[in-house]
C-alpha positions as CSV (number, residue, x, y, z in Angstrom):
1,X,-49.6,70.0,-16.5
2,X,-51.8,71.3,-19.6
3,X,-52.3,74.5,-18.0
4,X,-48.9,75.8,-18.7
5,X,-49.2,76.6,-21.7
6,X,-51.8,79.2,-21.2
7,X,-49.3,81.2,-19.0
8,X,-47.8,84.6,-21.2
9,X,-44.2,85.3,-21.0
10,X,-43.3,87.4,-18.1
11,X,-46.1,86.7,-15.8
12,X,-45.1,85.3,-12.3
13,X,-46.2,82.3,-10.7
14,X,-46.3,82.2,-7.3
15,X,-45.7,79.7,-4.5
16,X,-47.0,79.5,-1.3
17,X,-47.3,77.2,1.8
18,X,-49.7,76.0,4.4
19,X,-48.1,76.8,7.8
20,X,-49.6,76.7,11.2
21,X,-49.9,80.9,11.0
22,X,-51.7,80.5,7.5
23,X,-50.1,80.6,3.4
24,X,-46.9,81.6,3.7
25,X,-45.5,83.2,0.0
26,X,-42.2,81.0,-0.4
27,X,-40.9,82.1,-3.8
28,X,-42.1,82.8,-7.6
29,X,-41.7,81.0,-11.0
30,X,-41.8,82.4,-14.7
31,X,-43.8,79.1,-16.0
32,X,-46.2,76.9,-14.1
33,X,-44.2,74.1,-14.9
34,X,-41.5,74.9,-12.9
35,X,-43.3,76.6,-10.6
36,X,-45.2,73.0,-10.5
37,X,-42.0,70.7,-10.1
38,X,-40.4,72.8,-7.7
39,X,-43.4,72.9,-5.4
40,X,-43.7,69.6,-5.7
41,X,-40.6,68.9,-4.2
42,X,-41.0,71.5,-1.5
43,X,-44.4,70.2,-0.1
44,X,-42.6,66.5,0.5
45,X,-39.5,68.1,2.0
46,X,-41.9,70.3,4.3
47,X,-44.7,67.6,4.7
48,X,-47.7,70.6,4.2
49,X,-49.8,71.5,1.2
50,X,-48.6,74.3,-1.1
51,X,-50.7,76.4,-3.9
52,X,-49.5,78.3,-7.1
53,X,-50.9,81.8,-7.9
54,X,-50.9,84.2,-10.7
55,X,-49.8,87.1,-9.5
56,X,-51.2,89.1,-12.3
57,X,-54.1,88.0,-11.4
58,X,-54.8,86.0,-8.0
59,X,-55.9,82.9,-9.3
60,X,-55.7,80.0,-8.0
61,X,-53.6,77.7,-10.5
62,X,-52.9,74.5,-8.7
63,X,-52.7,72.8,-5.1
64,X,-50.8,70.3,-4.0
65,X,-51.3,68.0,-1.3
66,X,-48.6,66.1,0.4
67,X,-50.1,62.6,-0.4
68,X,-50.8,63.7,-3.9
69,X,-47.1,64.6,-4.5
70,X,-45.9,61.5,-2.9
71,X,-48.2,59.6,-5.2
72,X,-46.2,61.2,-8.1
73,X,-42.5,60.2,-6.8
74,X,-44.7,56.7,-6.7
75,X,-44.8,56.6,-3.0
76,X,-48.3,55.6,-1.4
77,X,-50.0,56.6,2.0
78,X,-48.8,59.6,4.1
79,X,-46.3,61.3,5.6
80,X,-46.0,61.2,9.2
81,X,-44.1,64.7,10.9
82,X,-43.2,65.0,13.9
């Protein structure tokens, strides 16, 4: 991801998930490309979207879909749960 470079030291990324209730904040990240990777992983594991967010500032800094993170571990179609 490009965008990680733009992040300052000490500024928190944060993650959060899509759950039947609505986001749900999961955990937080000093650079977005950990906070990238690690969500990553998480939304195949949980099988639902997840978004980062500056917490400095609110914004919306990525979101990942499940099929678009299986595309990246070079897996294609979807993921069935249930």
């Amino acid at each position: 991801m490009s965008h990680h470079g733009s992040i300052r030291n000490g500024r928190m990324i944060l993650t959060r998930y899509l759950s039947s209730s609505g986001w749900v904040e999961e955990c937080s990240h000093q650079t977005l490309f950990d906070a990238y990777v690690d969500a990553r992983r998480r939304c195949v594991l949980r099988g639902c979207p997840y978004v980062l967010f500056d917490a400095e500032t609110g914004s919306t800094l990525s979101v990942l879909t499940v099929k678009q993170c299986l595309h990246q571990y070079g897996v294609d179609g979807e993921l069935t749960v249930g």
